[in-house]
N, C-alpha and C positions, 0 to 999 in steps of 0.2 A: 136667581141664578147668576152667581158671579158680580151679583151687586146689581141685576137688573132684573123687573117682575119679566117672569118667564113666557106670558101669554103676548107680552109688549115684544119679544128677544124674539120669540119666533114671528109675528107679523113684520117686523125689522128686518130678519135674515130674508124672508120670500120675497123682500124689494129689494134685496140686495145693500141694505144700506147696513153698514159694520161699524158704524162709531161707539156703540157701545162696548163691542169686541176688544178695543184699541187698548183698555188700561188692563187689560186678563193679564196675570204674572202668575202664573202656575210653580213656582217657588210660592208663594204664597195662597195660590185657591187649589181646589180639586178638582182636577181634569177629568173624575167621574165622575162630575154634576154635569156633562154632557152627555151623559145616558139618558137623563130625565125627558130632553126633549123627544128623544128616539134612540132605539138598541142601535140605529145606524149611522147616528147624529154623529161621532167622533169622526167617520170618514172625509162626509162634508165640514167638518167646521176645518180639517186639515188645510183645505186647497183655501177658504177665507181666512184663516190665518198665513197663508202664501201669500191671497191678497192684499193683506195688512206686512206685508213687509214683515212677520213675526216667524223666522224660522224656527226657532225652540219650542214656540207656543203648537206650530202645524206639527212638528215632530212628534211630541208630546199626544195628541189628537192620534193620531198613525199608530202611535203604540196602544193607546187605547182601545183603539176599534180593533188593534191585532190582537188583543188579550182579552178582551171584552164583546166585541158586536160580534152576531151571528152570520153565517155564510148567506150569502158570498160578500159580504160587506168587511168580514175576518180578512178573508183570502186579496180583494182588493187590495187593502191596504198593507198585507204582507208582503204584495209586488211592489206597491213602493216604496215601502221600506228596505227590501233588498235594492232596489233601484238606486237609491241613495244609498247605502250602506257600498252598493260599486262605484260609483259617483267619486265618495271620499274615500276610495281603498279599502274598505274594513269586508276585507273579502271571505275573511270568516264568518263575519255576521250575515252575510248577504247568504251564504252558501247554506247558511244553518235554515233562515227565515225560509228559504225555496225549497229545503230538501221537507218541510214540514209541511207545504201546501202539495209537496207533489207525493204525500205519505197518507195525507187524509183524506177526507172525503171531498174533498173538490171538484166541481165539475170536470170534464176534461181536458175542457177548454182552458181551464185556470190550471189544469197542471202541466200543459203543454206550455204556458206560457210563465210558468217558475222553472222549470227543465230549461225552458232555454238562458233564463237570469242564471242559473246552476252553471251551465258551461260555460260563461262570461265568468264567475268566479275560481272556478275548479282551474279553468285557463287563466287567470293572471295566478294562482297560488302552484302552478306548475304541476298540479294533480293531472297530469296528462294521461295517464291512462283510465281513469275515471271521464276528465271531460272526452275523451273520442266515444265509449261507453255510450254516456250522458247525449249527445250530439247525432250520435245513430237513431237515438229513440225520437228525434225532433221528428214532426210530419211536413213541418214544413220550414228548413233552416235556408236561412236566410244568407246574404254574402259574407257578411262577419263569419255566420258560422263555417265557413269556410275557412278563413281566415282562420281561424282556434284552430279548426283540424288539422292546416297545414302546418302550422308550425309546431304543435303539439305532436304530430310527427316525427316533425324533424327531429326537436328535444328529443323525443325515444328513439332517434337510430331507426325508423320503419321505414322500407322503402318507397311506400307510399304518399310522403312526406313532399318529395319531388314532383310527383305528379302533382297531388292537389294544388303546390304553388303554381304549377304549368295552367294546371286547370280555371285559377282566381287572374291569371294573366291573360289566359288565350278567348276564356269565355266569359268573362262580369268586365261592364262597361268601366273607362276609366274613373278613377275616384280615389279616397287618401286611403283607403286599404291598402291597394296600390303598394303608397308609400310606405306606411308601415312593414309592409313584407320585406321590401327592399330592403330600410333601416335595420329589419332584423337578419337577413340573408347575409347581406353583405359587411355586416357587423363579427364576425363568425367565420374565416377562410374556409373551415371545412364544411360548413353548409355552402358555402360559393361553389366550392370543388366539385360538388356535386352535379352541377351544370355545367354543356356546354358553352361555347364563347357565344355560338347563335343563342342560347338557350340567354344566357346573361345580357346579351343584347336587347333579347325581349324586356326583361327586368328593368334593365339600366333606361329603354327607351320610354318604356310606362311610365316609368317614376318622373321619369323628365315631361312627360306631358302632365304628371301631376304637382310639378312643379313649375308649370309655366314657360320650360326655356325650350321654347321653338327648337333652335338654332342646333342643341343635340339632341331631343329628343326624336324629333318629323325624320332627320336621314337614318339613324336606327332604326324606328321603325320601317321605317318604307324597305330598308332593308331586308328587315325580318320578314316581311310579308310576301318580299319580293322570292326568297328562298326559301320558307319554310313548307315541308310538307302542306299542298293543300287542303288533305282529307284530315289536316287538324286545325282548320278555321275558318271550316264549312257553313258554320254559323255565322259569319260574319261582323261576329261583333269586333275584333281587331281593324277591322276595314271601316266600318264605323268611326272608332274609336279615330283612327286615321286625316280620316274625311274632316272631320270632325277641329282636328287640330288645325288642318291647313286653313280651315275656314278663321279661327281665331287667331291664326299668324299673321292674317294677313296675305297667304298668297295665295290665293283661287286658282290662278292659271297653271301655278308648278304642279300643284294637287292633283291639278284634273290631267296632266299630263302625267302623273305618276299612275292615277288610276286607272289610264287606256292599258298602259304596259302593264299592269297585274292583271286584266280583265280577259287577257290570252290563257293563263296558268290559272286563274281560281276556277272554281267548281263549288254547285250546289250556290247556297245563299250566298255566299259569300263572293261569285261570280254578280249575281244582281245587284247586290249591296255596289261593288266597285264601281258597274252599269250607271248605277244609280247619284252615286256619288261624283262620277265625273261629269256627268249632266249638271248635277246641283254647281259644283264649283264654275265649270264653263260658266252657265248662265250668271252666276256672283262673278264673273271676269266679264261678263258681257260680251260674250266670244259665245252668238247666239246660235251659228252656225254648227258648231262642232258641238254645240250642247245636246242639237235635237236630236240626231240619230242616235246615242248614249240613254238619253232619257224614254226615247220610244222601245229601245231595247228592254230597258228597266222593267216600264208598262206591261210591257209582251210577253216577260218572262217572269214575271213577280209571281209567286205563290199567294202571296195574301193578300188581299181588296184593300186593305189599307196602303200597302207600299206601292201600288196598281194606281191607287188617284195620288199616292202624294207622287207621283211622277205622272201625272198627265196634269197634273195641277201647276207644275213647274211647265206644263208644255204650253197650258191654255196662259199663262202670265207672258212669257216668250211670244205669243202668239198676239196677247196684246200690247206688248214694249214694242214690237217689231211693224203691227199694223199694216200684213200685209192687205190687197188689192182684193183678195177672195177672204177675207179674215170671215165673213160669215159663214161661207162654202166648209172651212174648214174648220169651224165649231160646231158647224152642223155635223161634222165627219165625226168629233170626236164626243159630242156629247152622250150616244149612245154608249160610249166603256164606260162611264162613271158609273163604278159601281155606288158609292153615296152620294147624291147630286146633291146636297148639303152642303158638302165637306167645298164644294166650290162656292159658293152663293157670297162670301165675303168679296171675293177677288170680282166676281159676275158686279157687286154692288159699285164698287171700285170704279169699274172703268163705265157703268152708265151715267154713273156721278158725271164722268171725265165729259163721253158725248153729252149729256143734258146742258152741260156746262157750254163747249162748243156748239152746239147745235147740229150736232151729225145726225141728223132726221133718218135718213139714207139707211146708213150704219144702225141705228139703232132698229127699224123696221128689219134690215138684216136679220140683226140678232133674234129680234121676235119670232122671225121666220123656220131660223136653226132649231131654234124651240120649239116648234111645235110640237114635235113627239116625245122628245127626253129633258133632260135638263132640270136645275132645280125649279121648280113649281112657283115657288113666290119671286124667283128671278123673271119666269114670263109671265104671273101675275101683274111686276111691277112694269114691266115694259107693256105691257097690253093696256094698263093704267096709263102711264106715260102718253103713247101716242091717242088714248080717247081724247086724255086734257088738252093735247097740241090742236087734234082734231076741232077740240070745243072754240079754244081758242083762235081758230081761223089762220095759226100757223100752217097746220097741211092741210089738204083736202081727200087725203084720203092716206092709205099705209101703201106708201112708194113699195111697188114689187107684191104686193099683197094682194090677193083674191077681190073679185070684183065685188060680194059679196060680204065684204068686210064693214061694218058699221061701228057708229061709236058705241051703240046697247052693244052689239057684239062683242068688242073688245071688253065693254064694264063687264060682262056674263062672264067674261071666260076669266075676267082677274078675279072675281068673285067666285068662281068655280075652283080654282088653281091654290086660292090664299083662302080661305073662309072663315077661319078665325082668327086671320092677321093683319097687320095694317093694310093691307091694300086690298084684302077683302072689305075691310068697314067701310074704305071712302068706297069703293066700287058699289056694295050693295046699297050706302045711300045713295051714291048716282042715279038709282035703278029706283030708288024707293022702296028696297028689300028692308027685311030684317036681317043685319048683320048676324051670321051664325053664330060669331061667340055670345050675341046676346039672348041663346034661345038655350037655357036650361038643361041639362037631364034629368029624368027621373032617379030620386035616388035609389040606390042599390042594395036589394038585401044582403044582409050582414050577420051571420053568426055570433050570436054575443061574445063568447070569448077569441075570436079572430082578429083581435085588435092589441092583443097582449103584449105591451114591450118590455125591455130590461131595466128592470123595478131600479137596477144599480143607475142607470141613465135618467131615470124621471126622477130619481130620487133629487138629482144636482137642484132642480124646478124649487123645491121647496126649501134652499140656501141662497136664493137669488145668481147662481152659477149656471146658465144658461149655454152661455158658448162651449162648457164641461159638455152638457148632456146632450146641445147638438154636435160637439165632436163624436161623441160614442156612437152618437145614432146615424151620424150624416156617414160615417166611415162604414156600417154595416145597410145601408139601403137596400145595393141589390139582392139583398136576404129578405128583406121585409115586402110582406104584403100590402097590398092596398089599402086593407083597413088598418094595418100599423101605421102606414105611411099617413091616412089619413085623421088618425089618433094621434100622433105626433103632432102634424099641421094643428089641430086642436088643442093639443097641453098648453103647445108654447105659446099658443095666441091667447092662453087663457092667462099665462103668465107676463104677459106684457113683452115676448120675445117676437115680435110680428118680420123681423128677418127670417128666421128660421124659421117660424111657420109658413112664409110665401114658399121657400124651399120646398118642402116636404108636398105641400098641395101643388105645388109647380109640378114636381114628380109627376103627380098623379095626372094633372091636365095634361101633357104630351102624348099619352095614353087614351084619355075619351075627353068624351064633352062632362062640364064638371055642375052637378046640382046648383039651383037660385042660393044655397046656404053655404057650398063649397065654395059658389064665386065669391061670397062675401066675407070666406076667410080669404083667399086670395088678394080680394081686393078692400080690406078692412077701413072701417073710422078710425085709425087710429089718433089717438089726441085731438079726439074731437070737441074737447071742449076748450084746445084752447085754436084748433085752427077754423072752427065754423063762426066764433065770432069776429076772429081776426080777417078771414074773407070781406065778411059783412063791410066791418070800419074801412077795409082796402077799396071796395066793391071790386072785389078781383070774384069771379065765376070759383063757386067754391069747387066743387069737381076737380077745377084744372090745378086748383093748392092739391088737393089727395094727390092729382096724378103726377103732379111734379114730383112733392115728397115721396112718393114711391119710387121714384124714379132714380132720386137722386138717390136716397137712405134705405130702400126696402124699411123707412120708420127707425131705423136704429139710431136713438140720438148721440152715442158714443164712435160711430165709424168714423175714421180716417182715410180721407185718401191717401192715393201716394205723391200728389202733388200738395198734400198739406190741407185738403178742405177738410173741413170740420160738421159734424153733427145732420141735423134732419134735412136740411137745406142743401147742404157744402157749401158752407161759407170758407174761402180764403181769411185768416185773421186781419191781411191789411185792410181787406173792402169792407169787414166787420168790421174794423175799429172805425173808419171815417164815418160812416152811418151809425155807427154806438154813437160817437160825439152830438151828430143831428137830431138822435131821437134821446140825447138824455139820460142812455146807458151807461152807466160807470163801472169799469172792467168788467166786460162783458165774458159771464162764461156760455162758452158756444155749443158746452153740450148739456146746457139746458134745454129744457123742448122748448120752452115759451117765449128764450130770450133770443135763441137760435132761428126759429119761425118771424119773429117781429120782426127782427132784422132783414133776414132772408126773403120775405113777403112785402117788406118795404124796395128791397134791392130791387125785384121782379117788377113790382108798380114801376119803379123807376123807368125802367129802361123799356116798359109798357110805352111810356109817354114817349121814352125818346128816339126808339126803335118807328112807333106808331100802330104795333100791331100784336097781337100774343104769338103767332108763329113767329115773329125778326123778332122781338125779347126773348123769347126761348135759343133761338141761334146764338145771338149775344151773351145769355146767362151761361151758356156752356165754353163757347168758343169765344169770347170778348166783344165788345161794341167797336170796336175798330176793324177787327176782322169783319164782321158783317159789313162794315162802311163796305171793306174793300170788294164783297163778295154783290153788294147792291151794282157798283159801278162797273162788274165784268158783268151784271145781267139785268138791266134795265128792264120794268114794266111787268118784269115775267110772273104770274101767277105764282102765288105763296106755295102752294102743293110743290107745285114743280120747281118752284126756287128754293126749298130743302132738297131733293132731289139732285141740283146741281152743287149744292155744297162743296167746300173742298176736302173735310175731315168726314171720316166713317165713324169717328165717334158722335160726331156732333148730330148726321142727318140720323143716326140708332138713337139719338137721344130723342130729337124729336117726336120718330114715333112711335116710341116706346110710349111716352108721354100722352100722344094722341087715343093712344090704345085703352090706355088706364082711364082718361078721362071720361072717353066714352062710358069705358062700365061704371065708374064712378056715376055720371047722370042716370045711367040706366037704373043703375042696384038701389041709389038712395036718394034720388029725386024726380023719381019720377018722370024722368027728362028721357022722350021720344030719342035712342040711342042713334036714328038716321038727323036729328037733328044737329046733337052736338056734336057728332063729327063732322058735317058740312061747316057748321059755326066756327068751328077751329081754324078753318083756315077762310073765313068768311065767304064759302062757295056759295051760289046759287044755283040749283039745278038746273039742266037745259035737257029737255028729251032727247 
């Protein structure tokens, strides 16, 4: 096929490797000898010739499966073919290709979704009474499609034409829609005419916050909001939209004084919204006083649980910048509203770091206190942790303020009660000598044989080595999918060497229950075990803690990028790669090989093993620098490793940790046999004390 035996071409495509693809010139071969592989083979080889930089060759592929492959593999590729056919203007082609999937027999879902490519053409070819038609039948249009209605209005003279621009203004967040209405509005005097000066002011002031110029767009609007009927931006989102701006101007304190004075005249949401907004700005002006009566309004008056903590969330941060005298008294007040005590647990992490760091014994027993009946869970987990260790330690003698009654089993019970299948349940229940619960199984669950059924068009990608294809389709329809989809998915991709995506999908599914001995071991996979089980060995680095790392850092994906630039299964930075390639011999080192990337990467970790002296401070340094630990060693002399991650100063760096610690345990547990209360204590070289 195309100059390659064909049983070779497809083992090729399922690894993802296309260099045989690279010399295809379909001016000279036949683009129907991609049927051979499969009647659906033309869709996928499209998106590997995108990957090969060959537009003509993927084009090519598109049309074939459009005139060739059977549904829905037809109708796919007929979407993106009018897709492109919009792309490059050729708005007849687009409008033909759509009107044909929304004529036959297509799902409905595939013809809901050509009807709306239909009115994206029918609208740039000025067929305006057609797309409004077209655009009515949508189930669910989107803000563009807004956009085509309004002005496809106007184009025909209907009086409804004004409103809909009223309507793409007063209620869709700002964005370049926006700007295009405007460009076309104001392009046109008698579509101006048609609006008042308030009415254009709205216009004119959008467009300018879509353009970035503060200076006229913020007194426009503040204008507009300040006099327009309030029962037409009840919703809130102009007030938003608002907020929003003066935060990126730069001026927090004008904002929030603009927001007291609308907060008299709005009504409905868009009353809360201002509430809410001049709390957020206050507190970003640091003007913490006039913040909080604003933001407890917010709380008090929010309809929705989400807008209710994101404004007690801004009160519990205030509350810790501010540090007052009773600051436990009055977490203890407020812990009870959270409606998701989650949604605080980053900010709660924050400032224990802050006390673990100082040593506010005091303050932190406080907080434990507050917690007793509400609050996130693994936050007085971690603090009930916290003061047992101080406790072992012979820092306290007991929890300042706390029940006489109080012991250090107690405290490990109650972290291990609170967290039980998270880091601070595993050290706790080895404290105790427990079996950590996430290392105790479920039974697996019966399962209907066909209840695991997914979209044959998504698994299909699996077998073109197009991966990130078939976890897009599938990661974007989740909360549709069942358990056993979710957990057939977890399985495809891990059978296809895609172990990112499969941690996902079984992640899904662990937030939900306890996950079977065969679920955790897709979770928590060998993967490239045979090049990282020997490379442990040559290191003597504790093979476990390579999985848990590389999971940690790659979810095993040897192609991810950060966004600080690290590279492959490790994150290696290329500077720190290249001077350790020189050492070890490597000559341009590519870093998203798994073998070359690991040596390196496993060499770097030895390193700073030795020089750090311990696997928790090399782990702190691998994330955060060896410099940084120097500094973080001499604010906390002597202090026990548990709790000297704890007082770190980064939230990335102490997640990293024990994220790390988390994995490795199951790693000992699932594939070495390794007592899982042992090598959590090991990790940080604890010794139990009853």
């Amino acid at each position: 096929m195309w100059g390659t035996p064909e049983q070779e071409l497809r083992t090729e495509l399922s690894h993802g490797h296309y260099s045989a693809l690279s010399r295809v010139d379909f001016s000279t071969q036949d683009a129907a000898q991609s049927l051979a592989v499969a009647p659906s083979a033309p869709f996928y080889l499209a998106f590997v010739f995108d990957a090969l930089d060959k537009p003509d060759e993927s084009l090519k592929m598109l049309d074939t499966a459009w005139e060739r492959s059977p549904s829905p593999w037809k109708e796919e590729a007929g979407l993106l073919l009018a897709r492109r056919d919009l792309d490059r203007k050729s708005y007849d082609d687009a409008l033909a290709v759509a009107r044909r999937i929304m004529t036959g027999s297509a799902s409905p879902q595939l013809q809901q979704k050509a009807r709306r490519l239909a009115v994206e053409a029918l609208y740039w070819l000025k067929q305006d009474a057609e797309a409004l038609k077209q655009a009515q039948a949508l189930e669910q249009p989107d803000a563009e499609v807004l956009l085509f209605r309004a002005v496809s209005s106007l184009r025909l003279g209907l009086p409804q034409g004004k409103d809909l621009v009223l309507q793409l203004f007063l209620h869709e967040k700002v964005s370049s829609l926006h700007g295009r209405v405007y460009t076309f509005v104001t392009a046109e005097p008698g579509y101006l005419r048609q609006f008042s000066s308030a009415e254009q002011e709205l216009l004119a002031g959008k467009n300018a916050l879509v353009q970035g110029d503060w200076a006229h767009g913020l007194p426009l609007l503040a204008g507009v909001v300040g006099t327009i009927d309030p029962a037409l931006i009840e919703d809130g989102t102009l007030v938003t939209d608002l907020g929003n701006a003066y935060v990126f101007a730069g001026q927090p304190a004008a904002g929030a004084r603009v927001m007291e004075r609308l907060v008299e005249r709005l009504t409905g949401q868009a009353r809360v919204d201002a509430e809410e907004q001049a709390g957020r700005l206050y507190r970003r002006a640091r003007e913490y006083g006039r913040a909080f009566p604003w933001l407890r309004a917010a709380a008090a008056e929010a309809v929705s649980a989400e807008q209710r903590d994101r404004a007690r969330w801004q009160i519990l941060d205030i509350l810790f910048a501010t540090d007052p005298p009773d600051l436990a008294a009055r977490v203890a007040a407020e812990a009870p509203s959270w409606s998701d005590p989650s949604f605080f647990t980053d900010l709660m992490h924050g400032r224990i770091a802050e006390l673990v760091s100082g040593k506010k014994w005091k303050t932190l027993a406080g907080l434990w206190r507050a917690l007793q009946s509400a609050g996130p869970p693994e936050v007085r987990a971690q603090l009930s942790y916290v003061l047992a260790r101080e406790w072992q330690a012979g820092v306290l003698t007991g929890v300042p303020g706390g029940p006489a009654s109080t012991t250090v089993r107690a405290l490990f019970q109650d972290a291990e009660r609170r967290d039980p299948s998270g880091y601070y349940g595993i050290l706790a229940a080895s404290m105790l000598g427990d079996l950590p619960d996430r290392a105790v199984p479920a039974a697996p669950p019966e399962t209907p044989a066909d209840a695991a059924a997914l979209d044959p068009v998504a698994l299909g990608f699996l077998d073109y080595g197009l991966g990130a294809q078939a976890y897009a389709r599938l990661w974007a329809a989740r909360d549709d999918l069942r358990e056993p989809q979710l957990l057939e998915a977890a399985r495809r991709f891990a059978q296809a060497g895609d172990y990112r995506s499969s941690m996902y999908f079984i992640g899904a599914v662990s937030r939900t229950r306890r996950l079977t001995l065969d679920e955790l071991k897709t979770y928590y996979p060998r993967a490239y075990a045979e090049v990282v089980e020997p490379l442990a060995a040559d290191l003597d680095i504790p093979v476990h803690l390579v999985y848990g790392l590389v999971r940690e850092e790659s979810y095993f994906d040897p192609r991810v990028v950060s966004s600080a630039g690290a590279v492959g299964l490790s994150q290696l930075m290329p500077s720190t790669a290249a001077s350790l390639a020189q050492k070890l011999k490597i000559v341009e080192p590519d870093l998203r090989d798994p073998a070359t990337n690991l040596a390196i990467g496993m060499r770097h970790y030895r390193d700073l093993v030795r020089a750090a002296g311990s696997t928790t401070k090399a782990l702190l340094a691998y994330n955060a620098g060896l410099s940084r630990l120097r500094r973080w060693e001499r604010s906390s002399p002597g202090v026990p490793e548990d709790l000297f991650v704890e007082s770190a100063a980064i939230a990335e760096t102490r997640d990293y940790v024990r994220k790390i610690l988390v994995s490795s345990v199951m790693y000992a547990f699932l594939y070495r046999d390794t007592d899982p209360r042992d090598a959590a204590l090991q990790f940080f070289s604890i010794t139990p004390r009853p």
